[in-house]
PDBQT receptor file of N, H, CA, C and O in Angstrom, charges set to zero:
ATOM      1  N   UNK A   1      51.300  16.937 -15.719  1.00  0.00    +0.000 N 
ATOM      2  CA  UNK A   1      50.804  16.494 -14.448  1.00  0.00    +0.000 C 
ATOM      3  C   UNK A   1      51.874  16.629 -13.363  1.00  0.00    +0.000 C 
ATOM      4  O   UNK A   1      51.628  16.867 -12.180  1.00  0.00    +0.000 OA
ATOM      5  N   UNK A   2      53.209  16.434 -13.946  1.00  0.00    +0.000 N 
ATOM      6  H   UNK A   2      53.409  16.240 -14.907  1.00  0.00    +0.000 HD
ATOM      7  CA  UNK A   2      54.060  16.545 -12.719  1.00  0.00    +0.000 C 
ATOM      8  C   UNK A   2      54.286  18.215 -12.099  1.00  0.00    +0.000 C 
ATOM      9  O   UNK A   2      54.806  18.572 -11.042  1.00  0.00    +0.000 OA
ATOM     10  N   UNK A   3      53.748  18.940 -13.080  1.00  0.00    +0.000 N 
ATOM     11  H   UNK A   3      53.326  18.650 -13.938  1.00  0.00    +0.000 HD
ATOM     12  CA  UNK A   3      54.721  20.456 -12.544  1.00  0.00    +0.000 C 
ATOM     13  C   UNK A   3      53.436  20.239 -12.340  1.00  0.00    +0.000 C 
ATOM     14  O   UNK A   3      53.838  19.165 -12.788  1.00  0.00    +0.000 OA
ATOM     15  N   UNK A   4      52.218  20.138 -12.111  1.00  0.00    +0.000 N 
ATOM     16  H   UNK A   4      51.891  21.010 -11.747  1.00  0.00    +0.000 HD
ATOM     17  CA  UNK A   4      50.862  20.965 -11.316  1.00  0.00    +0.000 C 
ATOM     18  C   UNK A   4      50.955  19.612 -10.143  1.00  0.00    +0.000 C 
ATOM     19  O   UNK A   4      50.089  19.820  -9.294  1.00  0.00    +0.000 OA
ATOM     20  N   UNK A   5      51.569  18.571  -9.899  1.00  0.00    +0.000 N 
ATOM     21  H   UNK A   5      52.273  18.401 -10.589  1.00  0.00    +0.000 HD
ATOM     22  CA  UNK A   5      51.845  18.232  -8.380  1.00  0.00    +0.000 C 
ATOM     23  C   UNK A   5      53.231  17.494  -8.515  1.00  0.00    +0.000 C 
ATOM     24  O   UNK A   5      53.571  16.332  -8.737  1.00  0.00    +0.000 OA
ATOM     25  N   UNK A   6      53.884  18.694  -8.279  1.00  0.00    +0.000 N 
ATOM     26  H   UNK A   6      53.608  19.638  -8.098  1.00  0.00    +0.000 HD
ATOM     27  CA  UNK A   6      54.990  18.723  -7.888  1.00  0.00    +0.000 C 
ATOM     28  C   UNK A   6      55.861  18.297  -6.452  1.00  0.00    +0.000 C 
ATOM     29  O   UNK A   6      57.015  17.882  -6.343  1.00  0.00    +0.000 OA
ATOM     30  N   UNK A   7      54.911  18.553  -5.497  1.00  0.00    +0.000 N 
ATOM     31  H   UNK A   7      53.974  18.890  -5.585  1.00  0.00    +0.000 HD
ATOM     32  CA  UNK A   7      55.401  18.121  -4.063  1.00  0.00    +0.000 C 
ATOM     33  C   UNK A   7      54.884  16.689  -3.856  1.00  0.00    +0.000 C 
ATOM     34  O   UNK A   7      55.181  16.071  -2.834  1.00  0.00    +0.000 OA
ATOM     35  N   UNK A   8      53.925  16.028  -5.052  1.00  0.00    +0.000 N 
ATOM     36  H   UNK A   8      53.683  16.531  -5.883  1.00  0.00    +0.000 HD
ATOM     37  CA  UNK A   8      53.694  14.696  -4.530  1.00  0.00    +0.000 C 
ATOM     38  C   UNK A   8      54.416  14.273  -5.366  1.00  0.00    +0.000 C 
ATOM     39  O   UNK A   8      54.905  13.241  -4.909  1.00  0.00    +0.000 OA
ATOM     40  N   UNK A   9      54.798  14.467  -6.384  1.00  0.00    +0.000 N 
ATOM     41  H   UNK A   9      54.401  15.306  -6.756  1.00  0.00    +0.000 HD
ATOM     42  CA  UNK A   9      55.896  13.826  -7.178  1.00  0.00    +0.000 C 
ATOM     43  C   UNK A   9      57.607  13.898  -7.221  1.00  0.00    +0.000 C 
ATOM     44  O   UNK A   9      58.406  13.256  -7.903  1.00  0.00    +0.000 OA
ATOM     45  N   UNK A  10      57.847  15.122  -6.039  1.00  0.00    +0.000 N 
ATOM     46  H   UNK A  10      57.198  15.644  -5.485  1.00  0.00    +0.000 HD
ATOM     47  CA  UNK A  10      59.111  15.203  -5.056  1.00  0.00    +0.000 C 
ATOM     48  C   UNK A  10      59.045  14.095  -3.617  1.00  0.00    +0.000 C 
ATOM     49  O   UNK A  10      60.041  13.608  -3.080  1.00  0.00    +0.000 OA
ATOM     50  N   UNK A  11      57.694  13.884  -3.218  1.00  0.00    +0.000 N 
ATOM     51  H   UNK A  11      56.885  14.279  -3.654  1.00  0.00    +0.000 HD
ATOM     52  CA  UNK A  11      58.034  12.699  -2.008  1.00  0.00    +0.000 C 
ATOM     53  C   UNK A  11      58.129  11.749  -2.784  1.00  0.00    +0.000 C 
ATOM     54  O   UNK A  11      59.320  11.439  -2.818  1.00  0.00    +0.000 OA
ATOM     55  N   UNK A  12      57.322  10.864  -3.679  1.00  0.00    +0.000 N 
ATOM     56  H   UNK A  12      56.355  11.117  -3.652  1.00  0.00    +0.000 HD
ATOM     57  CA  UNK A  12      57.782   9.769  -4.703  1.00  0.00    +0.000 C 
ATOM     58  C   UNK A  12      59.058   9.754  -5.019  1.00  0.00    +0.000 C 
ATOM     59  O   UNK A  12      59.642   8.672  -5.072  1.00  0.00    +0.000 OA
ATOM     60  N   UNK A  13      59.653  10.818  -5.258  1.00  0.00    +0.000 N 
ATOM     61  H   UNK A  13      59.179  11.698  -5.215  1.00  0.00    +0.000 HD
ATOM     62  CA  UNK A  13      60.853  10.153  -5.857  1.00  0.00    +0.000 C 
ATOM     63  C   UNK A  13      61.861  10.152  -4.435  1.00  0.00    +0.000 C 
ATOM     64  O   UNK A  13      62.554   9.157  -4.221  1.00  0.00    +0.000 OA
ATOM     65  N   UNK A  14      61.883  10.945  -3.796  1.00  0.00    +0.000 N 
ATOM     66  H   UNK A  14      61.320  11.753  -3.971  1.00  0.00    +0.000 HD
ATOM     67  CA  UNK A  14      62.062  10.454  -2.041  1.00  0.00    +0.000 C 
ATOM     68  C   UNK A  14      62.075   8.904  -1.686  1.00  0.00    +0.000 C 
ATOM     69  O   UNK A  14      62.977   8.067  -1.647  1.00  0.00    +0.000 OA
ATOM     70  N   UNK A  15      60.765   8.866  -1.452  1.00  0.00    +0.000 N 
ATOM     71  H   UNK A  15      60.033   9.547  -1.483  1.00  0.00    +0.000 HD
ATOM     72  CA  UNK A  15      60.597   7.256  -1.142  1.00  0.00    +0.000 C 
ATOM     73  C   UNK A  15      61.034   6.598  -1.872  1.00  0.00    +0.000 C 
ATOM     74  O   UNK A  15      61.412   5.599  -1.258  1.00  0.00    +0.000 OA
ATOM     75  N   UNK A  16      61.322   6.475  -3.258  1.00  0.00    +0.000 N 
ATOM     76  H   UNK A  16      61.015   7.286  -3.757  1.00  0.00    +0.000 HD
ATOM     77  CA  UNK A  16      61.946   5.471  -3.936  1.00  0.00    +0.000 C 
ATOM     78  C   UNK A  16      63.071   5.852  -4.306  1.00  0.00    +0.000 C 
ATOM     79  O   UNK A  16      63.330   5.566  -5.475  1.00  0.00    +0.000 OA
ATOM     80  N   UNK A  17      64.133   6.596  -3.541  1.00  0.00    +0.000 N 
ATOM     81  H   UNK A  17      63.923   6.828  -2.591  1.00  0.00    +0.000 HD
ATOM     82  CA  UNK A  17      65.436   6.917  -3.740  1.00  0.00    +0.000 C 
ATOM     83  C   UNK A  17      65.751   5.946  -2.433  1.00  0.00    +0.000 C 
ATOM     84  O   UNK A  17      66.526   4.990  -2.433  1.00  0.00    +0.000 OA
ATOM     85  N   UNK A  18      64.904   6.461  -1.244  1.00  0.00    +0.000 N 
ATOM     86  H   UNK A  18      64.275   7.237  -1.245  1.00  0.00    +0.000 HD
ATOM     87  CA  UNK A  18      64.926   6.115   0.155  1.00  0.00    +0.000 C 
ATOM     88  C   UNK A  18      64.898   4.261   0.222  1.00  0.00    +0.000 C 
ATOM     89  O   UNK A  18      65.695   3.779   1.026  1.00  0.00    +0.000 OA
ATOM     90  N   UNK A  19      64.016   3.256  -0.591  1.00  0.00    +0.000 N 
ATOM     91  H   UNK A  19      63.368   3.648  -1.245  1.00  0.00    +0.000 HD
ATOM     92  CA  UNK A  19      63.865   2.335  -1.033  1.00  0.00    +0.000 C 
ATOM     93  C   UNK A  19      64.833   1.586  -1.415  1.00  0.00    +0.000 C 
ATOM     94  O   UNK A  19      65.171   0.497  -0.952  1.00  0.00    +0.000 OA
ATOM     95  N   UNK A  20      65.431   2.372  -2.553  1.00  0.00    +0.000 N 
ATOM     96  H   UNK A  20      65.156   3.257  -2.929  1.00  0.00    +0.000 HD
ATOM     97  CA  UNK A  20      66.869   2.036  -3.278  1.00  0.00    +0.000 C 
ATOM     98  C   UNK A  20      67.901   1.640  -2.203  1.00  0.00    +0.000 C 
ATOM     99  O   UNK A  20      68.458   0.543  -2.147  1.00  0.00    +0.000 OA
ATOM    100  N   UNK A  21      68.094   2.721  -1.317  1.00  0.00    +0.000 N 
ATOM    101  H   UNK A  21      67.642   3.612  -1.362  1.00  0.00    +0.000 HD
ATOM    102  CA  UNK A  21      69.119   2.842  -0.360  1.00  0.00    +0.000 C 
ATOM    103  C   UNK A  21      68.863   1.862   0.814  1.00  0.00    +0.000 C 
ATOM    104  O   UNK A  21      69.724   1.798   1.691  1.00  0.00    +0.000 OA
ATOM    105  N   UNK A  22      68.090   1.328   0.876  1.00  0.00    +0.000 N 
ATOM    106  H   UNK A  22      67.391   1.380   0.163  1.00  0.00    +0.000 HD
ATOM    107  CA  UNK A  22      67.376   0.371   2.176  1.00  0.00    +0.000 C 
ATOM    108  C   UNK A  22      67.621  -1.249   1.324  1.00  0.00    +0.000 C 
ATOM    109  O   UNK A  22      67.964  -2.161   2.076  1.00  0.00    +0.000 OA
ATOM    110  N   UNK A  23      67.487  -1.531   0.120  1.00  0.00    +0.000 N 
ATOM    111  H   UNK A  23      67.208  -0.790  -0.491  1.00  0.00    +0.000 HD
ATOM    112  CA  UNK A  23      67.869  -2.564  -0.174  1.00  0.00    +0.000 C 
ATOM    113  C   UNK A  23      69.079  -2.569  -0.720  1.00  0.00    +0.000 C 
ATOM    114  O   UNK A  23      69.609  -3.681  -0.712  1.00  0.00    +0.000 OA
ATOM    115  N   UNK A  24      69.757  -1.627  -1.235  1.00  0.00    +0.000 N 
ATOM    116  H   UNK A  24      69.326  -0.724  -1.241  1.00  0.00    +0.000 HD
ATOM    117  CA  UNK A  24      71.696  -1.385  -1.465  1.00  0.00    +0.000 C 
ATOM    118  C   UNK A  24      72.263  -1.762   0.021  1.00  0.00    +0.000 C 
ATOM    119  O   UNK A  24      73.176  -2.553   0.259  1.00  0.00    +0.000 OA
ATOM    120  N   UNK A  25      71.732  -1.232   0.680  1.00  0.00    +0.000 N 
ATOM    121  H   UNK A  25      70.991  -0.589   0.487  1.00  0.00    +0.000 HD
ATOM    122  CA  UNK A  25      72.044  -1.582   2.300  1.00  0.00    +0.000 C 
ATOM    123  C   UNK A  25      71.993  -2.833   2.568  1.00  0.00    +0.000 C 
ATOM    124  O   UNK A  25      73.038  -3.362   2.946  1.00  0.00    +0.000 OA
ATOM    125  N   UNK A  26      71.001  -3.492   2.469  1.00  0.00    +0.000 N 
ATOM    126  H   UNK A  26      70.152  -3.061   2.162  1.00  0.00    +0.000 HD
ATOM    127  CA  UNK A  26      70.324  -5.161   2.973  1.00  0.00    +0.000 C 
ATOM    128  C   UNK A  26      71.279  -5.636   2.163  1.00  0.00    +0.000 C 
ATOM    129  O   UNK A  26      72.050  -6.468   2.640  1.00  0.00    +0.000 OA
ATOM    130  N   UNK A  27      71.419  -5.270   0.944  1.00  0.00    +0.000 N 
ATOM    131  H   UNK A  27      70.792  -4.594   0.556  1.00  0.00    +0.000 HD
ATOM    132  CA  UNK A  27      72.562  -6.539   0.203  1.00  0.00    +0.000 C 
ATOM    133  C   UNK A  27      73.851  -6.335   0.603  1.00  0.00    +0.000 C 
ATOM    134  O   UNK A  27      74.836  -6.952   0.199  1.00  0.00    +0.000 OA
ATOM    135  N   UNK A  28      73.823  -5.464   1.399  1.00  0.00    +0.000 N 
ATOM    136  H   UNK A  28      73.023  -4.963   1.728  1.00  0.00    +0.000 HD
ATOM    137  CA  UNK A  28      75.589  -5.136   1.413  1.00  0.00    +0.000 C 
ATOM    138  C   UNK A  28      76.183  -6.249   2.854  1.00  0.00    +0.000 C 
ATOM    139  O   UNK A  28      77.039  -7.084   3.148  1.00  0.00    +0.000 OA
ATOM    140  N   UNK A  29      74.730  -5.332   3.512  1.00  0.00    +0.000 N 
ATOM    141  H   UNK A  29      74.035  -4.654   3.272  1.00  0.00    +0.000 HD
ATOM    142  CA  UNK A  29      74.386  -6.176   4.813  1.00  0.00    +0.000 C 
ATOM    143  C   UNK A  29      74.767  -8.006   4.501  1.00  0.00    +0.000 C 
ATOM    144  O   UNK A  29      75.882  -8.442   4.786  1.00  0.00    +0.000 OA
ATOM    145  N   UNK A  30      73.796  -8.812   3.961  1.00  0.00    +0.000 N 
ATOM    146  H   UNK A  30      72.890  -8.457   3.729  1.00  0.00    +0.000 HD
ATOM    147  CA  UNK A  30      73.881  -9.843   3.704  1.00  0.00    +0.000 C 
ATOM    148  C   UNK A  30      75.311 -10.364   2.980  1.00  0.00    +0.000 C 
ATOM    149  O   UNK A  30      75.783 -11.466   3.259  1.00  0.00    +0.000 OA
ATOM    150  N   UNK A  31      75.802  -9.657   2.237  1.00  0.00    +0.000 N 
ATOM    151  H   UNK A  31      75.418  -8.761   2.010  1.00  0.00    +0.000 HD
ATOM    152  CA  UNK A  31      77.099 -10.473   1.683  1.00  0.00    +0.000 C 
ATOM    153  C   UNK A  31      78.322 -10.030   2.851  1.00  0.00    +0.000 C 
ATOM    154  O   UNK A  31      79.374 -10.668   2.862  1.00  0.00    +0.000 OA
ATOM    155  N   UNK A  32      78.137  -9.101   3.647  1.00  0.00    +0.000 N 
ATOM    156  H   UNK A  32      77.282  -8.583   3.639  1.00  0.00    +0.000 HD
ATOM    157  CA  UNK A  32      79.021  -9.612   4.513  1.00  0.00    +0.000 C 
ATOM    158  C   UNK A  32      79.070 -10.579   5.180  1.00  0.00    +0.000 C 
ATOM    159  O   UNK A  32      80.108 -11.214   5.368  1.00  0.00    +0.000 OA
ATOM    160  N   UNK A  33      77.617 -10.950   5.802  1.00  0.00    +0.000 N 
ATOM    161  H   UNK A  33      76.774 -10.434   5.649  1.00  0.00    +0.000 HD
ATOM    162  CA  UNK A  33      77.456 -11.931   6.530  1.00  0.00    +0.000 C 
ATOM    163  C   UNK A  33      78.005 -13.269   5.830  1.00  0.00    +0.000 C 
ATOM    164  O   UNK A  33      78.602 -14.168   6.423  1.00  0.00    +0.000 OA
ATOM    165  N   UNK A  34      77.709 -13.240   4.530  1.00  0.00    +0.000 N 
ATOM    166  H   UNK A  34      77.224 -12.510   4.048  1.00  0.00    +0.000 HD
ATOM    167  CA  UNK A  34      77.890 -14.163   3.787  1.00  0.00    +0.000 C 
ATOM    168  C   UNK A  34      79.391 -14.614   3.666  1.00  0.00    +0.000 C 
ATOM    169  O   UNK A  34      79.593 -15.828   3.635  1.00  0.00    +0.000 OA
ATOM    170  N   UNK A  35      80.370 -13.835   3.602  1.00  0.00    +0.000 N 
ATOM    171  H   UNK A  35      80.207 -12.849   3.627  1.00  0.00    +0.000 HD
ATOM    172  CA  UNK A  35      81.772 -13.883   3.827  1.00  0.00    +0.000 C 
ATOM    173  C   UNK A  35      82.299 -14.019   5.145  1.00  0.00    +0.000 C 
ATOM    174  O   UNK A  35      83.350 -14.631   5.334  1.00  0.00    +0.000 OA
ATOM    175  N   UNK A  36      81.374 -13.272   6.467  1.00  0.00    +0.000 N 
ATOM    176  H   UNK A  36      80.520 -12.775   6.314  1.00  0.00    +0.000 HD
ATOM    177  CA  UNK A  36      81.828 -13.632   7.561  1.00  0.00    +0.000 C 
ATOM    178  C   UNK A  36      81.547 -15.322   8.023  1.00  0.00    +0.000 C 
ATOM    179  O   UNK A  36      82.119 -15.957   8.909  1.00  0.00    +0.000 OA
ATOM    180  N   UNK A  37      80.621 -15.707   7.223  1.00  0.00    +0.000 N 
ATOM    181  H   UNK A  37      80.156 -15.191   6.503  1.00  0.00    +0.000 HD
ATOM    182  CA  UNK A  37      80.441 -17.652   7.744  1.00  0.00    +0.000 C 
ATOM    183  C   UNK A  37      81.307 -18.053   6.899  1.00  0.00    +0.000 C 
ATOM    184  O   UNK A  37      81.975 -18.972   7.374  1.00  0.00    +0.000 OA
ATOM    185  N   UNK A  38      81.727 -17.650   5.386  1.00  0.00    +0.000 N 
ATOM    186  H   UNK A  38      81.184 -16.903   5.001  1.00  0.00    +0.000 HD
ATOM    187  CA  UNK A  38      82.718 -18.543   4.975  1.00  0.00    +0.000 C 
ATOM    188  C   UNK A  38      84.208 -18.290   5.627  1.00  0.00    +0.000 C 
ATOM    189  O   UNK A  38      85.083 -19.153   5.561  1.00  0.00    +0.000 OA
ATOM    190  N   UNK A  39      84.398 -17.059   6.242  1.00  0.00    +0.000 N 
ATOM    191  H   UNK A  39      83.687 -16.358   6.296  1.00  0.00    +0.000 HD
ATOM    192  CA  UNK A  39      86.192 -16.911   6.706  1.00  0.00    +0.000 C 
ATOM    193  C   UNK A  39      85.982 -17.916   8.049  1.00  0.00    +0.000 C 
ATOM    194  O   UNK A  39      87.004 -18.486   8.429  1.00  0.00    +0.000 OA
ATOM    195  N   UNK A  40      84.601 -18.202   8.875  1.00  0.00    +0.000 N 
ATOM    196  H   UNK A  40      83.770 -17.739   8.566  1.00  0.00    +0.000 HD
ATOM    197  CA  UNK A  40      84.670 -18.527  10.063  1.00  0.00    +0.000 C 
ATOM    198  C   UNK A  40      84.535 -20.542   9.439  1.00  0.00    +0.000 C 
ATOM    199  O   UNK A  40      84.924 -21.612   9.907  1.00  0.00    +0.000 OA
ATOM    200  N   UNK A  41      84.186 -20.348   8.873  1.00  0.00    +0.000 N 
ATOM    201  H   UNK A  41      83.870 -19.479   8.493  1.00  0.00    +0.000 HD
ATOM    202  CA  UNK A  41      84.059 -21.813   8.720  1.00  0.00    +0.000 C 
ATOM    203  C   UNK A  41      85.653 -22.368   7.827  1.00  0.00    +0.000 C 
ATOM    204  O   UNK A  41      86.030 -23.540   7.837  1.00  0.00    +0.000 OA
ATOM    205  N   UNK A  42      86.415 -21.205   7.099  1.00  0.00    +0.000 N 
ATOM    206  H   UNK A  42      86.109 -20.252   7.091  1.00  0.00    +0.000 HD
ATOM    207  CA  UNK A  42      87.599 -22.092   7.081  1.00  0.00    +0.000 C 
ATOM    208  C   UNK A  42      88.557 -21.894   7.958  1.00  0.00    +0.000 C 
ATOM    209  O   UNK A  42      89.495 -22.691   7.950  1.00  0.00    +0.000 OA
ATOM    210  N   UNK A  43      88.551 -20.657   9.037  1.00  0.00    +0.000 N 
ATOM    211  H   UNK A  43      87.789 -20.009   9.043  1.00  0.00    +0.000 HD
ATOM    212  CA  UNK A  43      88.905 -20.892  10.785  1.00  0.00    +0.000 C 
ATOM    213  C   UNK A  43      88.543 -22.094  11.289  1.00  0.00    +0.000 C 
ATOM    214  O   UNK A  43      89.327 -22.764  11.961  1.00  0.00    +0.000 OA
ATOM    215  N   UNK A  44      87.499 -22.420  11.051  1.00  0.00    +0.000 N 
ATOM    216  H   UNK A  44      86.863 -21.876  10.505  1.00  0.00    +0.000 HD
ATOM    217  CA  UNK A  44      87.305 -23.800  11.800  1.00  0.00    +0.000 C 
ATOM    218  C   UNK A  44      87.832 -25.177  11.554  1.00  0.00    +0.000 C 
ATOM    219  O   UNK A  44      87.997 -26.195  12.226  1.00  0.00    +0.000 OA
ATOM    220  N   UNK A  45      88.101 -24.665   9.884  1.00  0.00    +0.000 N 
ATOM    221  H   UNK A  45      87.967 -23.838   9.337  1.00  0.00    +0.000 HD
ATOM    222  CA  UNK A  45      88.631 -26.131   9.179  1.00  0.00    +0.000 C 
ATOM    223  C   UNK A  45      90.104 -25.648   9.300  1.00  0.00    +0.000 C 
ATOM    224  O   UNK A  45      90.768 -26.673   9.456  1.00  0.00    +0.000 OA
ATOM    225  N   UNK A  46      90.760 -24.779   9.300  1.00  0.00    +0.000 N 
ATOM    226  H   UNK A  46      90.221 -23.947   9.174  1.00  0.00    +0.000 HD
ATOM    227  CA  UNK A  46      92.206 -24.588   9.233  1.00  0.00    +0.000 C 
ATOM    228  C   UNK A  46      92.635 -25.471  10.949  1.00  0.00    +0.000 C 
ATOM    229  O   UNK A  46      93.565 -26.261  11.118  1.00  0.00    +0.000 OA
ATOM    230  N   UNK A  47      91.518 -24.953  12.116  1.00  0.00    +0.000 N 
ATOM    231  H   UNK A  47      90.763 -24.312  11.978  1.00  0.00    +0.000 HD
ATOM    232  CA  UNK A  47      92.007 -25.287  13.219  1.00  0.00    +0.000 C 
ATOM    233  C   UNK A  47      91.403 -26.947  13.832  1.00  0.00    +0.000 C 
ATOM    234  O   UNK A  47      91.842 -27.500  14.840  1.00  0.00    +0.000 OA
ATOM    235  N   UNK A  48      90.821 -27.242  13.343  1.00  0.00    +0.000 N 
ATOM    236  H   UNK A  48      90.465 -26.793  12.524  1.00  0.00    +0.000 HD
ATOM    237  CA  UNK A  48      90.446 -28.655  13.634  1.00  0.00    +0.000 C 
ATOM    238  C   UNK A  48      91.184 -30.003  12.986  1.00  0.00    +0.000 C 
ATOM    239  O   UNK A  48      91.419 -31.102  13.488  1.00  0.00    +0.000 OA
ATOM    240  N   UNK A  49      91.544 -29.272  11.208  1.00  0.00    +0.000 N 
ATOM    241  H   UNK A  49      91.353 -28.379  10.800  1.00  0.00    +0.000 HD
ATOM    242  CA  UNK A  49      92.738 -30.253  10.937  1.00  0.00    +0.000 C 
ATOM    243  C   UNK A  49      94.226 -30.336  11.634  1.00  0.00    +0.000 C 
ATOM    244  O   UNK A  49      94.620 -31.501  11.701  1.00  0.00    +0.000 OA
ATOM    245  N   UNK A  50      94.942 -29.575  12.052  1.00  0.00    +0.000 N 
ATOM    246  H   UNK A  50      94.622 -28.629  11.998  1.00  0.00    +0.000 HD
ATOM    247  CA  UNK A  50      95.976 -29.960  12.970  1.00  0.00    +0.000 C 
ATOM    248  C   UNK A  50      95.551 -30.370  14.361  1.00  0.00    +0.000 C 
ATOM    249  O   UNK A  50      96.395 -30.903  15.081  1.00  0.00    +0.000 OA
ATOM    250  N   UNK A  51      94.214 -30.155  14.848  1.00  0.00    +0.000 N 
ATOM    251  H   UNK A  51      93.528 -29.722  14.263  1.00  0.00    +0.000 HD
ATOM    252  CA  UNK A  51      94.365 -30.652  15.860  1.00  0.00    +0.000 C 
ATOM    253  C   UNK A  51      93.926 -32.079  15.796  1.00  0.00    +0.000 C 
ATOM    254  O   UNK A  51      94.298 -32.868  16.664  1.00  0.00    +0.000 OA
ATOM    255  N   UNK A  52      93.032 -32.508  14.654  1.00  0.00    +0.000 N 
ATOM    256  H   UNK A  52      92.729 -31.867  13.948  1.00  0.00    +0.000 HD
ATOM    257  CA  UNK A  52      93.009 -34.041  14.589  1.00  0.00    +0.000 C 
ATOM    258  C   UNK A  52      94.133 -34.886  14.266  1.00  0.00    +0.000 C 
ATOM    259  O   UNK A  52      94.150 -36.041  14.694  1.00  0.00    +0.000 OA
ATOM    260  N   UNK A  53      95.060 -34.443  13.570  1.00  0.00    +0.000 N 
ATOM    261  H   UNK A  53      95.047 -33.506  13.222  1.00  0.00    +0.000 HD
ATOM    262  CA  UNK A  53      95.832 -34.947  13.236  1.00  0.00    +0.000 C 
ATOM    263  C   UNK A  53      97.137 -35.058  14.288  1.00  0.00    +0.000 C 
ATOM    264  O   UNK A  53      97.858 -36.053  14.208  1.00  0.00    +0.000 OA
ATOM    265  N   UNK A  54      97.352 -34.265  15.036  1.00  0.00    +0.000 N 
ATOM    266  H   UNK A  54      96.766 -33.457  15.101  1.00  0.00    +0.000 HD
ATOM    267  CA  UNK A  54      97.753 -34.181  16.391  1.00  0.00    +0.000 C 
ATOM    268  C   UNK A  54      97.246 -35.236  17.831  1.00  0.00    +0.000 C 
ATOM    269  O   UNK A  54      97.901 -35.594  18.810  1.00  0.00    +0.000 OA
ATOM    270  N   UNK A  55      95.811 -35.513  17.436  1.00  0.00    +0.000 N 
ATOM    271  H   UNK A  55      95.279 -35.223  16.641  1.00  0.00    +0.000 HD
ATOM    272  CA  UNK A  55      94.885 -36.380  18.455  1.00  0.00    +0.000 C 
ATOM    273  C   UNK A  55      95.436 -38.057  17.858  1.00  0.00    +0.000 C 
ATOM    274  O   UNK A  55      95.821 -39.027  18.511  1.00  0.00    +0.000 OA
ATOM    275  N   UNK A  56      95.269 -37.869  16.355  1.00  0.00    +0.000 N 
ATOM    276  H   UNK A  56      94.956 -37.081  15.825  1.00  0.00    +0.000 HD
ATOM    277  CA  UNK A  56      96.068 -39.275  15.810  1.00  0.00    +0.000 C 
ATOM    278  C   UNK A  56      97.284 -39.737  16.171  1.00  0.00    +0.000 C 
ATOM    279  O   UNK A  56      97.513 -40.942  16.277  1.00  0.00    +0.000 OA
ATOM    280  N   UNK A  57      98.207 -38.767  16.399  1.00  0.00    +0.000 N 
ATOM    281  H   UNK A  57      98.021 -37.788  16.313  1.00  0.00    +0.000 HD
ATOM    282  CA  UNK A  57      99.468 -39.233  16.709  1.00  0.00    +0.000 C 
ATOM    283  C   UNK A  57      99.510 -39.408  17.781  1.00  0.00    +0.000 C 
ATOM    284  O   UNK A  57     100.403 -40.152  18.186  1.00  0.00    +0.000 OA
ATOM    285  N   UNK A  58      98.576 -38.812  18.742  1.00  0.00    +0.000 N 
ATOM    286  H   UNK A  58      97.851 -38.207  18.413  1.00  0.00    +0.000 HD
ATOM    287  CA  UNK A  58      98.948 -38.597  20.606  1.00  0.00    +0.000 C 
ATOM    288  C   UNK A  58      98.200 -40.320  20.525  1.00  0.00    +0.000 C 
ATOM    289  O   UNK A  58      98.604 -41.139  21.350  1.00  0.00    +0.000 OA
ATOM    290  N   UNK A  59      97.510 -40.594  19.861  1.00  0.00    +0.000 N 
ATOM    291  H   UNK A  59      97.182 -39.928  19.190  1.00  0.00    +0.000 HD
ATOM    292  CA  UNK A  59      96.564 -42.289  20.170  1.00  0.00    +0.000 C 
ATOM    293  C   UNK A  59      97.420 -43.169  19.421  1.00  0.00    +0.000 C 
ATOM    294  O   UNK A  59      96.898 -44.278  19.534  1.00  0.00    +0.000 OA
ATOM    295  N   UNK A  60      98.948 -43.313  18.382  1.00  0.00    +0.000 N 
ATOM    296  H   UNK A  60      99.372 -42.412  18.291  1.00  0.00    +0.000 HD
ATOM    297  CA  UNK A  60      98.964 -44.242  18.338  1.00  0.00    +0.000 C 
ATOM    298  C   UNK A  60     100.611 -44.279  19.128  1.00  0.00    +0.000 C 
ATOM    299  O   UNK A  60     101.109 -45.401  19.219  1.00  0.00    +0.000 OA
ATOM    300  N   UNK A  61     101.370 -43.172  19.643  1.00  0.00    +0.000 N 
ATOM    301  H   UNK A  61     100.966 -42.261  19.569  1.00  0.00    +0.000 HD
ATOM    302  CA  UNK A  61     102.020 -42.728  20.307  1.00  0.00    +0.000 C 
ATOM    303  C   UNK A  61     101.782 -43.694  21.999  1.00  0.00    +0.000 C 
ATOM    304  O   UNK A  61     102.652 -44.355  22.565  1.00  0.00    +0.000 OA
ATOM    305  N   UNK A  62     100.449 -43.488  22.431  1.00  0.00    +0.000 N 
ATOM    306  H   UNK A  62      99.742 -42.951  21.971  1.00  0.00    +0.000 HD
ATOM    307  CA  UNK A  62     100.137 -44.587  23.525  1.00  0.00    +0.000 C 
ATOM    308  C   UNK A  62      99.770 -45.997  23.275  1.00  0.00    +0.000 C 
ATOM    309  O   UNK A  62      99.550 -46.755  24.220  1.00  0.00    +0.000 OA
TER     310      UNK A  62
């Protein structure tokens, strides 16, 4: 069946090569994102602990 339709069984495997590559993509997509909120969220914790701890001393300093 495949060599007597051959050109519909060359776009099939097209589209599901094409498929493959669209969700290899999306996941690649997503775990960056996924690493870009965790580096930004311990930016946030690296820079908020010295500055609280800085706000503590400036309040018992007055």
């Amino acid at each position: 069946m495949t060599r007597e339709y051959l050109k519909i069984t060359s776009i099939r495997v097209h589209m599901m090569v094409d498929r493959a590559r669209l969700f290899t993509s999306s996941d690649l997509h997503n775990e960056k994102m996924i690493s870009l909120g965790k580096l930004s969220a311990g930016l946030a914790h690296e820079l908020n602990n010295p500055a609280s701890a800085i706000e503590r001393s400036a309040a018992l300093a007055a």
